[in-house]
VOPAGU-2260 file (C-alpha; in pm, 1 decimal, decimal comma):
REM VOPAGU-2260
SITE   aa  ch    i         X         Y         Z
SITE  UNK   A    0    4308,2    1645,9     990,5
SITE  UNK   A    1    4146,7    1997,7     875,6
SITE  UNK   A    2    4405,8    2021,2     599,2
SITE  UNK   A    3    4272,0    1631,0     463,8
SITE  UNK   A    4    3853,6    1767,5     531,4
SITE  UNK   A    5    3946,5    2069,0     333,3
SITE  UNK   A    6    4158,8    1862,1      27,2
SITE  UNK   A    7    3844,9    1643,4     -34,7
SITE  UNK   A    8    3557,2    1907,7      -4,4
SITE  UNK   A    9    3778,1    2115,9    -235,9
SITE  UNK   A   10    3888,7    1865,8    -509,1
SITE  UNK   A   11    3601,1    1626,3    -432,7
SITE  UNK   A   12    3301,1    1796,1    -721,6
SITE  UNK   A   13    3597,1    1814,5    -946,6
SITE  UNK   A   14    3644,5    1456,3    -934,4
SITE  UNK   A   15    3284,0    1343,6    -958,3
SITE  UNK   A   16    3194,7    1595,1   -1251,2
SITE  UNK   A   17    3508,0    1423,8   -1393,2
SITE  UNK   A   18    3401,5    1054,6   -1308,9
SITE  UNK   A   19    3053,8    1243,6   -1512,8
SITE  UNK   A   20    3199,8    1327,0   -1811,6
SITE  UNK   A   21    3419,2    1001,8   -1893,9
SITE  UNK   A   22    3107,1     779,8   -1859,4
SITE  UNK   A   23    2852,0    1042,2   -2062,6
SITE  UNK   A   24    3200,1    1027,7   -2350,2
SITE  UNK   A   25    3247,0     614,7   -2352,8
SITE  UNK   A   26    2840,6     584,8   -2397,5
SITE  UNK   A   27    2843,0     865,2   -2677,8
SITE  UNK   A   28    3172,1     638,6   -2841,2
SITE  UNK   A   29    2923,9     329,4   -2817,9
SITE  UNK   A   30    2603,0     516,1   -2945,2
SITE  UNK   A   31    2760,0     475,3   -3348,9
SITE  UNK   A   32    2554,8     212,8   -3539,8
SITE  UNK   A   33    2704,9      59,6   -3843,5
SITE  UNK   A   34    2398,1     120,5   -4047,7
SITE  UNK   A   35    2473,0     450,6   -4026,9
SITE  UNK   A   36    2783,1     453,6   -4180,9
SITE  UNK   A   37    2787,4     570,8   -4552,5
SITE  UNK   A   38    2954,4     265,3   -4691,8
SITE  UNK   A   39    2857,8     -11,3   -4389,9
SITE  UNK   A   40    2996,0    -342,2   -4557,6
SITE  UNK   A   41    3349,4    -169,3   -4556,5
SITE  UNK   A   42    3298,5    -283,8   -4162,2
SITE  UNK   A   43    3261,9    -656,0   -4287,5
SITE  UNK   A   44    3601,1    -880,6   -4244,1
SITE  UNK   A   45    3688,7   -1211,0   -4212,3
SITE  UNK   A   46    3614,9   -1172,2   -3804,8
SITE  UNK   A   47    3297,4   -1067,7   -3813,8
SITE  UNK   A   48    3150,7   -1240,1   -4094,1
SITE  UNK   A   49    2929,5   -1555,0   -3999,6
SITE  UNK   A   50    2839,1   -1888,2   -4254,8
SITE  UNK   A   51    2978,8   -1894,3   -4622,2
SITE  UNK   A   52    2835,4   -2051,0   -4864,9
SITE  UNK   A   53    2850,4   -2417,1   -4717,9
SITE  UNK   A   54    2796,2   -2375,4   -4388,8
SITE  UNK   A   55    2559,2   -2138,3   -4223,7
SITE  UNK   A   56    2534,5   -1863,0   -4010,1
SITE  UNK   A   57    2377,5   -1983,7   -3650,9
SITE  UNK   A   58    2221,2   -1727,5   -3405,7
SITE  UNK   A   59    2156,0   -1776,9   -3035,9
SITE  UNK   A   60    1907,9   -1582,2   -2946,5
SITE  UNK   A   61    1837,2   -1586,9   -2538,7
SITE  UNK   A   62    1673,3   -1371,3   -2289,7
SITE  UNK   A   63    1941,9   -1197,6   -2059,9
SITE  UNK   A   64    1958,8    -990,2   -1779,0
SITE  UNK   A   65    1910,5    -681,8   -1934,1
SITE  UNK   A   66    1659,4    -758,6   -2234,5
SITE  UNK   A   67    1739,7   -1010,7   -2498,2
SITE  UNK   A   68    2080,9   -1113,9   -2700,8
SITE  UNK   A   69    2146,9   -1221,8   -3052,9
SITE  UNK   A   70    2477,9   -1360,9   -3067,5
SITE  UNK   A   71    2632,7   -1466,3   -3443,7
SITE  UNK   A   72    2820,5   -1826,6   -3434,6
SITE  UNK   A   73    3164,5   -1642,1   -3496,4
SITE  UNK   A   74    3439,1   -1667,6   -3232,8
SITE  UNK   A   75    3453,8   -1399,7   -2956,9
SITE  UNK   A   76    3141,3   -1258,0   -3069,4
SITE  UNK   A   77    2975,8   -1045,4   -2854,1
SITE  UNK   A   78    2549,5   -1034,2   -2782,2
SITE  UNK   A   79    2423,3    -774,9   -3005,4
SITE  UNK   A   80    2731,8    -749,2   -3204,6
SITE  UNK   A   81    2698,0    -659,4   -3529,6
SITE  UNK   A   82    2776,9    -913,8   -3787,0
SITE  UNK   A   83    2767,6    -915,7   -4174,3
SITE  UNK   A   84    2648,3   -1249,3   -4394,8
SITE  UNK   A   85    2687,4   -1332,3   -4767,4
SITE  UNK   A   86    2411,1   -1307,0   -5005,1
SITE  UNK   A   87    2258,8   -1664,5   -5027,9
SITE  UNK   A   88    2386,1   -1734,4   -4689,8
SITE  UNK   A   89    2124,4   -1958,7   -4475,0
SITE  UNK   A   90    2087,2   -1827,3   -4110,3
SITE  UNK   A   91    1996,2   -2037,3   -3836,0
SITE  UNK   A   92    1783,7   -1845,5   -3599,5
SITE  UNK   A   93    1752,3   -2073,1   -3297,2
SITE  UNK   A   94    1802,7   -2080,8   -2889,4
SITE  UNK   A   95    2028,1   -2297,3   -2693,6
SITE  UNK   A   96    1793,5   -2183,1   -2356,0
SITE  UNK   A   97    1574,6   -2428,3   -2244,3
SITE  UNK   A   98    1236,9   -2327,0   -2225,8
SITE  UNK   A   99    1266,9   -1988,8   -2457,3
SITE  UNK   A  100    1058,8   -1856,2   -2750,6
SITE  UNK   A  101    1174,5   -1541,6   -2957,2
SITE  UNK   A  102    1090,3   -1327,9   -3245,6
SITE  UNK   A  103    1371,1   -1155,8   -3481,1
SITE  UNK   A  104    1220,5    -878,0   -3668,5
SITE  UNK   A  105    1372,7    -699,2   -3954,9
SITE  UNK   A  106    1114,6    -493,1   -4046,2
SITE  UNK   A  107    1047,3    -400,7   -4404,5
SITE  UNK   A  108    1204,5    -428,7   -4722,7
SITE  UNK   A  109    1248,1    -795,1   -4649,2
SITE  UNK   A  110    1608,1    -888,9   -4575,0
SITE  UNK   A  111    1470,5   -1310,2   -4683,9
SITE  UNK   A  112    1231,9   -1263,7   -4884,6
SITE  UNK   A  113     931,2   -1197,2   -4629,1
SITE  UNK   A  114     859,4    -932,3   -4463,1
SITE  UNK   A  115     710,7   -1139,2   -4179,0
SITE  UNK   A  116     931,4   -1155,2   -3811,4
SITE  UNK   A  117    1138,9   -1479,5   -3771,2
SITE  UNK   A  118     943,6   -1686,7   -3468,0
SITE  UNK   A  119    1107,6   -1986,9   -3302,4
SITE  UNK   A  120    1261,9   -2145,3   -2970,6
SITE  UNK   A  121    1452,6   -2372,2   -2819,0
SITE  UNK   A  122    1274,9   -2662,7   -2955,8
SITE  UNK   A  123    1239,4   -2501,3   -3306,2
SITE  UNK   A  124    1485,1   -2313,0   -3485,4
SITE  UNK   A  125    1402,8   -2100,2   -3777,6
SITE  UNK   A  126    1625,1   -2117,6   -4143,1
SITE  UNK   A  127    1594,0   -1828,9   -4342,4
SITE  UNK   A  128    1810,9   -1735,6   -4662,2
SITE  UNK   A  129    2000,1   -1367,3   -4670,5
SITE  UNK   A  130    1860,3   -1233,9   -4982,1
SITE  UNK   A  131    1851,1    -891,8   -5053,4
SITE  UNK   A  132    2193,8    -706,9   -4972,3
SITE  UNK   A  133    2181,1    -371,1   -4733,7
SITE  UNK   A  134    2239,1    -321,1   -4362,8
SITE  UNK   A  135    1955,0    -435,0   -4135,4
SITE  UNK   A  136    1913,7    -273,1   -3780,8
SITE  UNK   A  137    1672,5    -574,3   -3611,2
SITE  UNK   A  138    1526,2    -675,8   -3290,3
SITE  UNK   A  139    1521,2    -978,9   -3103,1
SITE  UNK   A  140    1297,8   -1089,9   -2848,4
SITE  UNK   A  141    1326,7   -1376,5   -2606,2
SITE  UNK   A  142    1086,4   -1503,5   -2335,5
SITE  UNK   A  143    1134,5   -1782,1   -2079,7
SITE  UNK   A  144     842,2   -2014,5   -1996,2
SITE  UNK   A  145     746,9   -2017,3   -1673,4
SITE  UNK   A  146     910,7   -1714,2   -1554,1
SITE  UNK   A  147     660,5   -1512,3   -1365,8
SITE  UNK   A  148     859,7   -1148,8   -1369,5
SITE  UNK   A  149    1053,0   -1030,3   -1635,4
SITE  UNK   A  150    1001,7   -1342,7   -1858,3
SITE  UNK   A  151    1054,9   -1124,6   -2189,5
SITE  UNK   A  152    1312,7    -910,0   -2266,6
SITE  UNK   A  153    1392,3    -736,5   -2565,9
SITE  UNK   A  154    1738,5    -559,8   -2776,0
SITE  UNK   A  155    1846,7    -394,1   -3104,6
SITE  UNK   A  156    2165,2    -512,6   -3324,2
SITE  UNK   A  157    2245,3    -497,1   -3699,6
SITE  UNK   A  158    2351,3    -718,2   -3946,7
SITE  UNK   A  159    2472,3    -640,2   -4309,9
SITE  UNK   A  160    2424,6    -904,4   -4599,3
SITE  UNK   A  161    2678,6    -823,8   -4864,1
SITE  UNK   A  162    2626,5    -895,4   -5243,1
């Protein structure tokens, strides 16, 4: 019994300070942001790129449990993932929560041709054309009608419109 007591108070701070340092190493892995990349359309492929041409590029924006999520209309896409868009491309901004309002900002210079934020719900979704070509760190909000606490949330993400 002593020898077990002993084993854990002994190799027990070794584990936790280990436990430590793999979770502060996976958060640093996901703290990269594609806009900081020096060439950031290089991360555009066929799987991450949403609309074409004929067809465009629908976002669900929603309030969540931890904030708000943007999520592109491309399979297996992730909330908040980024996701990259043609040049001409329309984007459907719109929310498949009942009761929900948001607002997609992209700041300024103008991604569509105005530098004002994209406002909508789930009753009113919001077209917008990709315009000007760059990579666009944005953020969504979403707020549920009704909800007494915690009825807004909001989140980051980035999307790159390529020439």
């Amino acid at each position: 019994m002593r020898t077990q007591q002993s084993f854990f108070i002994r190799t027990g701070p070794v584990i936790c300070l280990l436990l430590l340092l793999s979770c502060v190493a996976a958060l640093a892995q996901n703290d990269k942001y594609a806009c900081s990349e020096p060439n950031p359309g290089s991360l555009c492929s066929p799987g991450n790129t949403c609309g074409s041409s004929s067809s465009p590029c629908i976002v669900d924006v929603k309030r969540s449990d931890y904030g708000a999520s943007a999520t592109p209309g491309i399979a297996d896409a992730k909330a908040n993932s980024t996701f990259c868009v043609k040049s001409g491309t329309t984007i459907v901004w719109k929310s498949t929560q009942k009761n929900t309002g948001f607002v997609v900002d992209f700041g300024s210079p103008a991604a569509f041709g105005s530098d004002d934020a994209i406002m909508g719900g789930a009753t009113r979704p919001i077209s917008v054309t990709a315009q000007k070509a760059g990579c666009y760190k944005y953020s969504a909000g979403a707020c549920i009608s009704g909800e007494i606490q915690g009825m807004c949330g909001s989140s980051t993400a980035e999307a790159i419109i390529l020439p």
